[in-house]
Predicted model as a PDB file, atoms N, CA, C, CB and O in Angstrom, pLDDT in the B-factor column:
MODEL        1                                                                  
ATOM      1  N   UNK A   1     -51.695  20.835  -6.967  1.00 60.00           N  
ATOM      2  CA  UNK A   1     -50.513  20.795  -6.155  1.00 60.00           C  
ATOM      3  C   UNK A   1     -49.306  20.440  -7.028  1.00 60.00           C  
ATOM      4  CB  UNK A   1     -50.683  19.790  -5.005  1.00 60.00           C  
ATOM      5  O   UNK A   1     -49.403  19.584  -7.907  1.00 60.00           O  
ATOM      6  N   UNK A   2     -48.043  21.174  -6.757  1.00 71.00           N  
ATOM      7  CA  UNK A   2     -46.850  21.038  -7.598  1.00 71.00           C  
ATOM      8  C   UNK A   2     -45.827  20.400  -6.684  1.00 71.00           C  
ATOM      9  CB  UNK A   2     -46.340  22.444  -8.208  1.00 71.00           C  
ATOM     10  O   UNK A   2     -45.343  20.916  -5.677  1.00 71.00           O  
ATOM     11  N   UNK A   3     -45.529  19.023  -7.256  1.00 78.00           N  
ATOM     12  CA  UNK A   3     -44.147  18.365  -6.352  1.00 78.00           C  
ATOM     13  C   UNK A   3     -42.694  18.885  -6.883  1.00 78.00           C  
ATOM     14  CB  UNK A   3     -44.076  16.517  -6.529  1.00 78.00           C  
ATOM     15  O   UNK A   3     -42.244  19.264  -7.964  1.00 78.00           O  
ATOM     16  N   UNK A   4     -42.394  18.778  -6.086  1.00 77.00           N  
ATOM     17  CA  UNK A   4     -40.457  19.290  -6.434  1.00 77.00           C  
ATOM     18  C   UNK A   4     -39.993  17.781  -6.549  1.00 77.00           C  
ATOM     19  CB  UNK A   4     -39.267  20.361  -4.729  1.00 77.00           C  
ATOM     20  O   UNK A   4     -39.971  17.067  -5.547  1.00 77.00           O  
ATOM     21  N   UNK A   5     -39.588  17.274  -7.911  1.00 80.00           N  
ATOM     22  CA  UNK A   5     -38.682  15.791  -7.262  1.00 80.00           C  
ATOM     23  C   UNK A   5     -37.410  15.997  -6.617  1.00 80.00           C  
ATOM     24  CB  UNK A   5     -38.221  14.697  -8.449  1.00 80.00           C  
ATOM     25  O   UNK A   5     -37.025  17.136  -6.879  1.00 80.00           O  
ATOM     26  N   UNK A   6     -36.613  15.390  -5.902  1.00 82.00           N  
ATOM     27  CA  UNK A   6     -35.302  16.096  -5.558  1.00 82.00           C  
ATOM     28  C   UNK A   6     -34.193  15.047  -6.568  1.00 82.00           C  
ATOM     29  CB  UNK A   6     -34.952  16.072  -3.560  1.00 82.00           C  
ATOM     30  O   UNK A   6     -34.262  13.876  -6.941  1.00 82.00           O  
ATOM     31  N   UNK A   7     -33.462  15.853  -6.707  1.00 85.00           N  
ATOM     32  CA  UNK A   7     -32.370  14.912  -7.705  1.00 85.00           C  
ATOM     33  C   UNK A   7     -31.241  14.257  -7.027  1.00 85.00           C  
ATOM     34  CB  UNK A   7     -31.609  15.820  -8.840  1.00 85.00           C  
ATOM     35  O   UNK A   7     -30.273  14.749  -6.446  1.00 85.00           O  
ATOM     36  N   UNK A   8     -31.675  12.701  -7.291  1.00 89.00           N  
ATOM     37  CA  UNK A   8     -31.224  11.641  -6.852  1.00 89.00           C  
ATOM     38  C   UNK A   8     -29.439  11.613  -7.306  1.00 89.00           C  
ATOM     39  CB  UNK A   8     -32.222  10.477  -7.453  1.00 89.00           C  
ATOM     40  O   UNK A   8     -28.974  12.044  -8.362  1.00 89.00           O  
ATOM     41  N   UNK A   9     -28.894  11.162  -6.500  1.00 92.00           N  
ATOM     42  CA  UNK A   9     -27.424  11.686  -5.732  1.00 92.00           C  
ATOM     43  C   UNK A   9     -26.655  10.097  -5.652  1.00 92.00           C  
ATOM     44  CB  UNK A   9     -27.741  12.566  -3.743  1.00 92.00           C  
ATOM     45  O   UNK A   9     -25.561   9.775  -5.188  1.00 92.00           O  
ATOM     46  N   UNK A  10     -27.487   9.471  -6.162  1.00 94.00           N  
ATOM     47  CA  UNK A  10     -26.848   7.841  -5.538  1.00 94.00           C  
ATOM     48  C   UNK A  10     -25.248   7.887  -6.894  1.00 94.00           C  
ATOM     49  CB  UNK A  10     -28.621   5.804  -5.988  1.00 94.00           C  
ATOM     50  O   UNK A  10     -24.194   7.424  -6.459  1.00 94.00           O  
ATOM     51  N   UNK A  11     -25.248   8.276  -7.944  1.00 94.00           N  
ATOM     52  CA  UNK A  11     -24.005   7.963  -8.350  1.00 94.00           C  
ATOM     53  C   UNK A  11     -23.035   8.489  -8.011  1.00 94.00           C  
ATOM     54  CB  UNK A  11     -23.887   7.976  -9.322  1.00 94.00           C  
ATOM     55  O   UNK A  11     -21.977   7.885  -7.833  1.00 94.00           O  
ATOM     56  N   UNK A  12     -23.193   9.720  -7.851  1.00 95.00           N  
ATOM     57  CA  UNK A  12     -22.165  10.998  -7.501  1.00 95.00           C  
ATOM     58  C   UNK A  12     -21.892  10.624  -6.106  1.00 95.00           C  
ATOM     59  CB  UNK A  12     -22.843  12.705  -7.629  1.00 95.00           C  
ATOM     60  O   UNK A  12     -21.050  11.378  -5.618  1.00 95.00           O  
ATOM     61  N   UNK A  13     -22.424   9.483  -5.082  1.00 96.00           N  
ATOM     62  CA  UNK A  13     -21.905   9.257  -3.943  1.00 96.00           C  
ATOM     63  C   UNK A  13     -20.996   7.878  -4.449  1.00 96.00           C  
ATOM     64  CB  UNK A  13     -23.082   9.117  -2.725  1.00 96.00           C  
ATOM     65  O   UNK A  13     -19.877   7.584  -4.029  1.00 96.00           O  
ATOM     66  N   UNK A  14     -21.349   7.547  -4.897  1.00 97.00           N  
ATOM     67  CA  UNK A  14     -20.569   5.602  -5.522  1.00 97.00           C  
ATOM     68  C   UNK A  14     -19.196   6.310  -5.838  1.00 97.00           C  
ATOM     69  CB  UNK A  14     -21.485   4.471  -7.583  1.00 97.00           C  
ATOM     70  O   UNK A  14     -18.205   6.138  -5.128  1.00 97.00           O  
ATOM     71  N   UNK A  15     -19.211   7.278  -7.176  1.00 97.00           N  
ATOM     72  CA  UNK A  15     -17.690   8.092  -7.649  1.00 97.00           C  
ATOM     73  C   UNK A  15     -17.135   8.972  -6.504  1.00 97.00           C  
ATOM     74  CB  UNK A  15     -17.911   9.246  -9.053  1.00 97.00           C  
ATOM     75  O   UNK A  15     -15.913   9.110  -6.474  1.00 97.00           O  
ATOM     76  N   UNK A  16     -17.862   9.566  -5.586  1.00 98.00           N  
ATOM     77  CA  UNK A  16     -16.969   9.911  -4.124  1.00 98.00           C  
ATOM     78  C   UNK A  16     -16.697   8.760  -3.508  1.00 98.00           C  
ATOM     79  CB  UNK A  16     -17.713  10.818  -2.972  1.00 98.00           C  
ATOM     80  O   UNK A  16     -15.558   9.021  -3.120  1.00 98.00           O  
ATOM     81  N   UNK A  17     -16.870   7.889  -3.209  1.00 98.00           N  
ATOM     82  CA  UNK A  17     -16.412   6.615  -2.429  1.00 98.00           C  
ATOM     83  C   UNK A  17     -15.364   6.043  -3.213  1.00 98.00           C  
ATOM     84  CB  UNK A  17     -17.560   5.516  -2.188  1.00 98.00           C  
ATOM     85  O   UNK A  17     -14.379   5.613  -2.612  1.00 98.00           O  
ATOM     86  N   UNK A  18     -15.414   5.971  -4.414  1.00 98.00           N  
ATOM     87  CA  UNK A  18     -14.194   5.055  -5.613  1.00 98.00           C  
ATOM     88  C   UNK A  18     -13.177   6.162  -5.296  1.00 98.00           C  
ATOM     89  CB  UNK A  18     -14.656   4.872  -7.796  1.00 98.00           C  
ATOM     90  O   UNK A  18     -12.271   5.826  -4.534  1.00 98.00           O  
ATOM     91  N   UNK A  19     -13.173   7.313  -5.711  1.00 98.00           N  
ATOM     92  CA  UNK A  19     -12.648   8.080  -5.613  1.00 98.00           C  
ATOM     93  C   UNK A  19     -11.442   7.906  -4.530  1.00 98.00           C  
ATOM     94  CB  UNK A  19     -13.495   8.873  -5.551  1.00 98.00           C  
ATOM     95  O   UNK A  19     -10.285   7.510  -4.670  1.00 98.00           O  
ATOM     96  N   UNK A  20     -12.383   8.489  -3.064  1.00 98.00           N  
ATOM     97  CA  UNK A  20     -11.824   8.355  -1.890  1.00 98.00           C  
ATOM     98  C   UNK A  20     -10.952   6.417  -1.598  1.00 98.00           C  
ATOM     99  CB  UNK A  20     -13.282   8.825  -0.817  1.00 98.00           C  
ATOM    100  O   UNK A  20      -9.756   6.130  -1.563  1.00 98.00           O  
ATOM    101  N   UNK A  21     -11.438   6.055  -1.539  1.00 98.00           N  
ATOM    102  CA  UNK A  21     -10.401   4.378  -1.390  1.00 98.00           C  
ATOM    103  C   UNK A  21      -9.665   4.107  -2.613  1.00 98.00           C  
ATOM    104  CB  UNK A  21     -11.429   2.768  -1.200  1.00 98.00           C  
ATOM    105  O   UNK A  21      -8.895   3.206  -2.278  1.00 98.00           O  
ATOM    106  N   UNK A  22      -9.478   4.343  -3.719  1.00 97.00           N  
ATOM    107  CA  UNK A  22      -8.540   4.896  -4.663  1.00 97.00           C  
ATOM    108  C   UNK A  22      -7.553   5.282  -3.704  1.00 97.00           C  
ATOM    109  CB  UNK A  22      -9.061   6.068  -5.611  1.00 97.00           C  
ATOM    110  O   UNK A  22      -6.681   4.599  -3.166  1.00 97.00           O  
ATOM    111  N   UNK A  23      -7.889   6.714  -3.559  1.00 97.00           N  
ATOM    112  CA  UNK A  23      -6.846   7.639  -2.486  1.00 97.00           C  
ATOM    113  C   UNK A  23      -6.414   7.071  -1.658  1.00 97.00           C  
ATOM    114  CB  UNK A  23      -7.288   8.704  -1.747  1.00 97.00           C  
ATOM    115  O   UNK A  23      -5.208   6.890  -1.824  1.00 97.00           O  
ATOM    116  N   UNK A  24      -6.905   6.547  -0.535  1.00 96.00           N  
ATOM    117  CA  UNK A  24      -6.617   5.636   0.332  1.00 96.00           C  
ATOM    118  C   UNK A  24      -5.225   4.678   0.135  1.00 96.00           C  
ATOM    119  CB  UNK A  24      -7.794   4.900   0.352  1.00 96.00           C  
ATOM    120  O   UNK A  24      -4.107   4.765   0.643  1.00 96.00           O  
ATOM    121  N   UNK A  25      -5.976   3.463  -1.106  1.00 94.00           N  
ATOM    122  CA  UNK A  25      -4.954   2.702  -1.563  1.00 94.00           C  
ATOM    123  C   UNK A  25      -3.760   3.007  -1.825  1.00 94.00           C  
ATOM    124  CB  UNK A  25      -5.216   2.267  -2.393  1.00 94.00           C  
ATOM    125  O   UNK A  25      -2.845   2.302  -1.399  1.00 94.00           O  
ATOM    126  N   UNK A  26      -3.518   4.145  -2.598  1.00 93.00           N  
ATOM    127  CA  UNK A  26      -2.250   4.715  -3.080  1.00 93.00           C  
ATOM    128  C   UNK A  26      -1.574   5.316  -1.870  1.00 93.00           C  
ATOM    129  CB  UNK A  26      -2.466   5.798  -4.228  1.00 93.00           C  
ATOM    130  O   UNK A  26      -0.501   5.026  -1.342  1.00 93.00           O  
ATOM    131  N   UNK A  27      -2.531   6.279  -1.551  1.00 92.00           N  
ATOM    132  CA  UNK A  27      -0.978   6.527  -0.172  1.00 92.00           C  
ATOM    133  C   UNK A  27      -0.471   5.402   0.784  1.00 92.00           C  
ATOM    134  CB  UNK A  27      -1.413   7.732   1.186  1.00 92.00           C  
ATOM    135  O   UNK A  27       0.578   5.425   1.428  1.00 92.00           O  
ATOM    136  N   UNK A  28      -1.330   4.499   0.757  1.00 89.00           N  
ATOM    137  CA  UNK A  28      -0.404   3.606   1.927  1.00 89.00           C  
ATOM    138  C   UNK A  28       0.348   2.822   0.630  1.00 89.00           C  
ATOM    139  CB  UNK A  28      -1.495   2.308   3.325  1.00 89.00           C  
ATOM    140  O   UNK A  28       1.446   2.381   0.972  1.00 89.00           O  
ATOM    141  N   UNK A  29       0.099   2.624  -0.396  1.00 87.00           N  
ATOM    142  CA  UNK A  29       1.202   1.914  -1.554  1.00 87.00           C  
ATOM    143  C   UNK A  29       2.269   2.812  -1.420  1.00 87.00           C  
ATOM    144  CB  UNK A  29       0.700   1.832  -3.304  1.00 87.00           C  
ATOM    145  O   UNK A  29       3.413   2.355  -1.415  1.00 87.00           O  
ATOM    146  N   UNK A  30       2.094   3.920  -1.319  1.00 85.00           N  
ATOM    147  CA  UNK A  30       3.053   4.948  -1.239  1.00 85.00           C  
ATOM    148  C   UNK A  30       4.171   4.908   0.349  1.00 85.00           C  
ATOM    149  CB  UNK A  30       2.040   6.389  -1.360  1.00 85.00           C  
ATOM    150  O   UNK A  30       5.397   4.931   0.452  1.00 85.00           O  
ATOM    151  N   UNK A  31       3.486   4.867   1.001  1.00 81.00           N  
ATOM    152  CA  UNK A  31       4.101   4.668   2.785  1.00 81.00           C  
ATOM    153  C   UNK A  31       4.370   3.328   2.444  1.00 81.00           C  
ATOM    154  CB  UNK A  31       2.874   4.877   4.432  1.00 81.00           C  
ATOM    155  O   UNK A  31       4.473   3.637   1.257  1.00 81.00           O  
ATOM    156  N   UNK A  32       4.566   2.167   2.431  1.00 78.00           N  
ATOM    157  CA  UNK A  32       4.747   0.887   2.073  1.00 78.00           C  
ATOM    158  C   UNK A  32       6.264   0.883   1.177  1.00 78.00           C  
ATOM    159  CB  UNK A  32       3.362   0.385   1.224  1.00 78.00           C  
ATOM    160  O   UNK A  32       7.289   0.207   1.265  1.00 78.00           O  
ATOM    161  N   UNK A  33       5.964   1.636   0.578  1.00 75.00           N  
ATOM    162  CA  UNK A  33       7.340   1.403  -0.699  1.00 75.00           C  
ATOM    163  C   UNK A  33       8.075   2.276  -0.192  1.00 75.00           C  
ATOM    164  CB  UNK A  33       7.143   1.751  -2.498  1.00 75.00           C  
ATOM    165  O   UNK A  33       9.192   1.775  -0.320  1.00 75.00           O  
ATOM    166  N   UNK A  34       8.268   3.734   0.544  1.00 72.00           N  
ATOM    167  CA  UNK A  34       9.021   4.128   1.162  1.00 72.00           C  
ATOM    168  C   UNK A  34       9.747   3.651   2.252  1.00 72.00           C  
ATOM    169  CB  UNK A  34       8.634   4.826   1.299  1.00 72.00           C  
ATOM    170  O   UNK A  34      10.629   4.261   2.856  1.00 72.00           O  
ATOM    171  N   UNK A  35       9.311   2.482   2.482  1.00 73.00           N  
ATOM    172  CA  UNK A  35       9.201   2.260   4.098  1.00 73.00           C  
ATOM    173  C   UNK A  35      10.767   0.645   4.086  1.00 73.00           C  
ATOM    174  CB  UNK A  35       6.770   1.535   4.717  1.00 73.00           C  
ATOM    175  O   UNK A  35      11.568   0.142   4.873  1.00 73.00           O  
ATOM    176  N   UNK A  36      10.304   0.491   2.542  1.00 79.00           N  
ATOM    177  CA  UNK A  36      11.399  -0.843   2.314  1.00 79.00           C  
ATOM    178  C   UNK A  36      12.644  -0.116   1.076  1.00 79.00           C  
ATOM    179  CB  UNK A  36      10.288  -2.619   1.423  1.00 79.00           C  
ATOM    180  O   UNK A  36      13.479  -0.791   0.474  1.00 79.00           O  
ATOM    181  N   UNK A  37      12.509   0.967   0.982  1.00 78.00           N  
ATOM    182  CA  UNK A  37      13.095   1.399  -0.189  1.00 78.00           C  
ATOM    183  C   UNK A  37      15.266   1.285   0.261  1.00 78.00           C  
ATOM    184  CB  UNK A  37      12.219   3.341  -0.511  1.00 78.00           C  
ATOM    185  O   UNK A  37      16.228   1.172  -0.498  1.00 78.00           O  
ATOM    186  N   UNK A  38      15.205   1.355   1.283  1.00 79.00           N  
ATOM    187  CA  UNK A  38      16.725   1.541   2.577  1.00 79.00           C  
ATOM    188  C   UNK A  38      16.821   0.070   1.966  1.00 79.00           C  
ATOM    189  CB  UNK A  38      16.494   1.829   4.956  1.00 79.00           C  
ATOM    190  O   UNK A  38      17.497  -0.242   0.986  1.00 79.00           O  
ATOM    191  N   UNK A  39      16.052  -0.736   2.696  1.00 76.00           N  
ATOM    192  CA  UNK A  39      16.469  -2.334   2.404  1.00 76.00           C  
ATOM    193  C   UNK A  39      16.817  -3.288   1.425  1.00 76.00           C  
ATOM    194  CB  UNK A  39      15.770  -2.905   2.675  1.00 76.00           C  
ATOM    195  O   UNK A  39      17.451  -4.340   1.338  1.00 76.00           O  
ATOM    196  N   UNK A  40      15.705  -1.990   0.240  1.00 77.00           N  
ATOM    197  CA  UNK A  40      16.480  -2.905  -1.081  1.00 77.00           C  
ATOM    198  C   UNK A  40      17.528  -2.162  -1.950  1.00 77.00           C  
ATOM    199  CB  UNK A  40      15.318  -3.410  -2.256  1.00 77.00           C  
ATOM    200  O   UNK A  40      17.900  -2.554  -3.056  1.00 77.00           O  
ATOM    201  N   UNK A  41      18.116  -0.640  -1.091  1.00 81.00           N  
ATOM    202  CA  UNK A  41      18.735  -0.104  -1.638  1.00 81.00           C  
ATOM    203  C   UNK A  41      20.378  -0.976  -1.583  1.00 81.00           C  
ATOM    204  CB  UNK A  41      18.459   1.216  -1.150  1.00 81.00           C  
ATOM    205  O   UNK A  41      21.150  -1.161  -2.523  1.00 81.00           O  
ATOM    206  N   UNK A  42      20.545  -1.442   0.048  1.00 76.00           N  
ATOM    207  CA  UNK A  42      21.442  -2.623   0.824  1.00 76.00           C  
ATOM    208  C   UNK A  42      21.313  -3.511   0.500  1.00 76.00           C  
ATOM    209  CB  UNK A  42      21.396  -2.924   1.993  1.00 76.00           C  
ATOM    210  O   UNK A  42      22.420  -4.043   0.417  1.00 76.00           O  
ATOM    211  N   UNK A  43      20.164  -4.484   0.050  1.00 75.00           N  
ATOM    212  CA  UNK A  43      20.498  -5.575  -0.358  1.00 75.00           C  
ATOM    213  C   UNK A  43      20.991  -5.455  -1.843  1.00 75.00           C  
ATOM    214  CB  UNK A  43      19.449  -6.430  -0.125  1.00 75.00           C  
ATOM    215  O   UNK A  43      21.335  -6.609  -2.101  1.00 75.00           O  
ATOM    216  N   UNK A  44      21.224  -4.658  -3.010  1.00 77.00           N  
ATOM    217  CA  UNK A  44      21.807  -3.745  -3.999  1.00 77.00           C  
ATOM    218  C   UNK A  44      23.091  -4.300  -4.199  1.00 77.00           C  
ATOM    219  CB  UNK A  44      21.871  -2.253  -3.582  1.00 77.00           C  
ATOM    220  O   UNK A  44      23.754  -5.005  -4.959  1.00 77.00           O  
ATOM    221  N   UNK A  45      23.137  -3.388  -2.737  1.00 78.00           N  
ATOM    222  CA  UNK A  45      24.753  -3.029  -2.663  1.00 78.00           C  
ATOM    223  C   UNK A  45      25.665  -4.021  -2.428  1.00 78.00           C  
ATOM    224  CB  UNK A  45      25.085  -2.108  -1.624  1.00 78.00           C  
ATOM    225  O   UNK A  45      26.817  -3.771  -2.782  1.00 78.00           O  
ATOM    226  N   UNK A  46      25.415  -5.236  -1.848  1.00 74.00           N  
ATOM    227  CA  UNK A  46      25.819  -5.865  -1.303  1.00 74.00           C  
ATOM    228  C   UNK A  46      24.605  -7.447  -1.459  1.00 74.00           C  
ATOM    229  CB  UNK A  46      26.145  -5.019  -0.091  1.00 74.00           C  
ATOM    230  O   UNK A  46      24.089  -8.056  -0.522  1.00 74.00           O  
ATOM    231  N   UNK A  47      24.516  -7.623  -2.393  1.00 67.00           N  
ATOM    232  CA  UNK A  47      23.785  -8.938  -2.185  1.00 67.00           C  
ATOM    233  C   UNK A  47      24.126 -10.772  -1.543  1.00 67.00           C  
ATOM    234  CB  UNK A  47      23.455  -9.009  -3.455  1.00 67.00           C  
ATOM    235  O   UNK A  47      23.552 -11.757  -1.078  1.00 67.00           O  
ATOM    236  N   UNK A  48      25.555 -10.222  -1.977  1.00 68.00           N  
ATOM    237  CA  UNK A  48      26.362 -11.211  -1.158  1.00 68.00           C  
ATOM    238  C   UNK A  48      25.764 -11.766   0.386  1.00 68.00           C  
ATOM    239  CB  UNK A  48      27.769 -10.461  -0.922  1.00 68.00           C  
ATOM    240  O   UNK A  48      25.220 -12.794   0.789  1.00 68.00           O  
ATOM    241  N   UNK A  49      26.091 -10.783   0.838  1.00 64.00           N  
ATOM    242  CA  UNK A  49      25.561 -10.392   2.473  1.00 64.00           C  
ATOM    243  C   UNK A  49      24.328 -10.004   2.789  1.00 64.00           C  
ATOM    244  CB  UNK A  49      26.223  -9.302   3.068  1.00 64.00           C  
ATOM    245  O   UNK A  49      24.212  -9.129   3.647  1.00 64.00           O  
ATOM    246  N   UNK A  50      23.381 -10.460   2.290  1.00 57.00           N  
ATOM    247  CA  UNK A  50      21.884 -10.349   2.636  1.00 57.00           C  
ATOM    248  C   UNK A  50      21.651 -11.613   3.440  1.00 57.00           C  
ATOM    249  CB  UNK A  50      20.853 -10.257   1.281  1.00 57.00           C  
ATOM    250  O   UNK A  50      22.078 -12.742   3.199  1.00 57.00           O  
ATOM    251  N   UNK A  51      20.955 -11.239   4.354  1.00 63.00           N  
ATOM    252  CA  UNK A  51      19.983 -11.846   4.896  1.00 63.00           C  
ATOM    253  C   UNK A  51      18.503 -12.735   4.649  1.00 63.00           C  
ATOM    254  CB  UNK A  51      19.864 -11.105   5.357  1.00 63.00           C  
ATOM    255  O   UNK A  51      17.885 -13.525   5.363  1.00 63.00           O  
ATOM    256  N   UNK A  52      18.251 -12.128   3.120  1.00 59.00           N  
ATOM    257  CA  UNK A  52      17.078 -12.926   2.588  1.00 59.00           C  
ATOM    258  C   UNK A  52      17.251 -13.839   1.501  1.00 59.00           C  
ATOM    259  CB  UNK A  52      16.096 -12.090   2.170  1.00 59.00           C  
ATOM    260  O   UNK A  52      16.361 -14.237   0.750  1.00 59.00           O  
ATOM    261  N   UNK A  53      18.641 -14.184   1.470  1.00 59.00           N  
ATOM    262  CA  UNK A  53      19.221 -15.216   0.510  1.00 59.00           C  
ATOM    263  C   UNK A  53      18.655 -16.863   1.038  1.00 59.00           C  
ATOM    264  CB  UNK A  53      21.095 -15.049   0.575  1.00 59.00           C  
ATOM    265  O   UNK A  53      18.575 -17.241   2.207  1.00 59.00           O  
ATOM    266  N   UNK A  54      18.386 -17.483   0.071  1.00 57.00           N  
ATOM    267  CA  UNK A  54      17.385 -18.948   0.992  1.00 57.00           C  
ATOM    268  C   UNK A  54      18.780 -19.719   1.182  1.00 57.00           C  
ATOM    269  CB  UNK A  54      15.810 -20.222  -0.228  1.00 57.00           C  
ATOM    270  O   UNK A  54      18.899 -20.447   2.167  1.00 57.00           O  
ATOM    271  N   UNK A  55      19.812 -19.586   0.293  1.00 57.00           N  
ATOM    272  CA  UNK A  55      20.954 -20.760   0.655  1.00 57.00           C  
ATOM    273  C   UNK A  55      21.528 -20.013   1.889  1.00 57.00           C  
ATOM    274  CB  UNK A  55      22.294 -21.130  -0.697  1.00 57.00           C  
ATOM    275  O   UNK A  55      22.177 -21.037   2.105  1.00 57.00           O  
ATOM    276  N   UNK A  56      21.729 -19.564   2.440  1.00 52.00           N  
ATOM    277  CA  UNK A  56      22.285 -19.001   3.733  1.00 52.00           C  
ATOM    278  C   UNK A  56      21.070 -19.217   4.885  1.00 52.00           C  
ATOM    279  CB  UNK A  56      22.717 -17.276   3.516  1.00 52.00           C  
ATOM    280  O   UNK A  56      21.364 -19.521   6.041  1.00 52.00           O  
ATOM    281  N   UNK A  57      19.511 -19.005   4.395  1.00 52.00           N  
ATOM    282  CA  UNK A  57      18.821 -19.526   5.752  1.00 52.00           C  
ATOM    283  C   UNK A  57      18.246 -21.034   5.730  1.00 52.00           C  
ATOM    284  CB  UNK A  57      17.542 -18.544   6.105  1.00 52.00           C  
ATOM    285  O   UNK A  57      17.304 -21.319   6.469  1.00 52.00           O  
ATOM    286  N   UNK A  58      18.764 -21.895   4.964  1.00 55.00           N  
ATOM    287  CA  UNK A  58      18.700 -22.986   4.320  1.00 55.00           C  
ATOM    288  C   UNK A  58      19.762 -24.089   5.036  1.00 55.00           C  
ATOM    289  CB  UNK A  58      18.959 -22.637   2.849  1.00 55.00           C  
ATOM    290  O   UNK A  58      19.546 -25.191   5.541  1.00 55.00           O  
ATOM    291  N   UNK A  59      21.248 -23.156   4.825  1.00 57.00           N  
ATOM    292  CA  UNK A  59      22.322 -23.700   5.415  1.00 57.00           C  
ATOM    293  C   UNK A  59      22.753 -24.554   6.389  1.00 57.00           C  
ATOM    294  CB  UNK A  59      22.714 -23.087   5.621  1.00 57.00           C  
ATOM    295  O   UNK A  59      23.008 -23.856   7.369  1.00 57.00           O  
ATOM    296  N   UNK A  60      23.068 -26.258   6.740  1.00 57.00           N  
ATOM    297  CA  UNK A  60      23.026 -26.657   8.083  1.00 57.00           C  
ATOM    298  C   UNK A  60      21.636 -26.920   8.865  1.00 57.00           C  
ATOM    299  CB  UNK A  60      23.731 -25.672   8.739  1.00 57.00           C  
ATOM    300  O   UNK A  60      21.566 -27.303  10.033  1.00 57.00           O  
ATOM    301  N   UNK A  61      20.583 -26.657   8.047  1.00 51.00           N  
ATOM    302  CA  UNK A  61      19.901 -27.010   8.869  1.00 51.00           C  
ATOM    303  C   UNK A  61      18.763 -25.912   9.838  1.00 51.00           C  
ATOM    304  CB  UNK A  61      20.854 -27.645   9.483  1.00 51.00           C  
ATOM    305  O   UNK A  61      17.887 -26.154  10.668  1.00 51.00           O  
ATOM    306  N   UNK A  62      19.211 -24.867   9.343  1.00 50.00           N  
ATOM    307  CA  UNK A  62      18.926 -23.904   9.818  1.00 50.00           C  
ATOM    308  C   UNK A  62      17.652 -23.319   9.119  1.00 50.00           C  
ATOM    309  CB  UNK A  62      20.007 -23.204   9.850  1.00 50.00           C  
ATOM    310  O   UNK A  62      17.682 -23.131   7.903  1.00 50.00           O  
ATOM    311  N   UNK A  63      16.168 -22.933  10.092  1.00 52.00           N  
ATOM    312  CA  UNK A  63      15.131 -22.717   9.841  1.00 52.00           C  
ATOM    313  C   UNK A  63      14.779 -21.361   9.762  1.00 52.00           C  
ATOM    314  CB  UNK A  63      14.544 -23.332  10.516  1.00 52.00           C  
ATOM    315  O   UNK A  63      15.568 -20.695  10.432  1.00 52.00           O  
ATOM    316  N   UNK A  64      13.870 -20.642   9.189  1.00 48.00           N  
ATOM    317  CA  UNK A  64      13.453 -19.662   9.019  1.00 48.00           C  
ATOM    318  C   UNK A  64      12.864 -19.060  10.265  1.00 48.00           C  
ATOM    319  CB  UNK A  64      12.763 -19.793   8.058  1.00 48.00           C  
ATOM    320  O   UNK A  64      12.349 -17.942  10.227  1.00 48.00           O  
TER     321      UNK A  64                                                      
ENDMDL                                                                          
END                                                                             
């Protein structure tokens, strides 16, 4: 009697999985940094007048 072994697949699934959540990671790094890119283009422009300055939410007493 002649066996066929079948050829074992376990790495080539580990490098599709790295692969794939790799991918994953980056596009939402990608949606993430698009998503604040307006806000730090304004706080830029104008840092004076930001909102995320600590001596202005600091000021009087005034809490976060």
């Amino acid at each position: 009697m002649s066996e066929v072994q079948e050829k074992d697949n376990f790495w080539l699934y580990i490098v599709i999985a790295v692969v794939l959540a790799a991918g994953a990671v980056l596009m939402v790094k990608n949606a993430e940094h698009d998503k604040y890119a307006t806000a730090a283009k304004n706080i830029a422009e104008d840092s004076a007048n930001s909102a995320y300055r600590n001596d202005v939410l600091h000021t009087g007493g005034a809490k976060k």
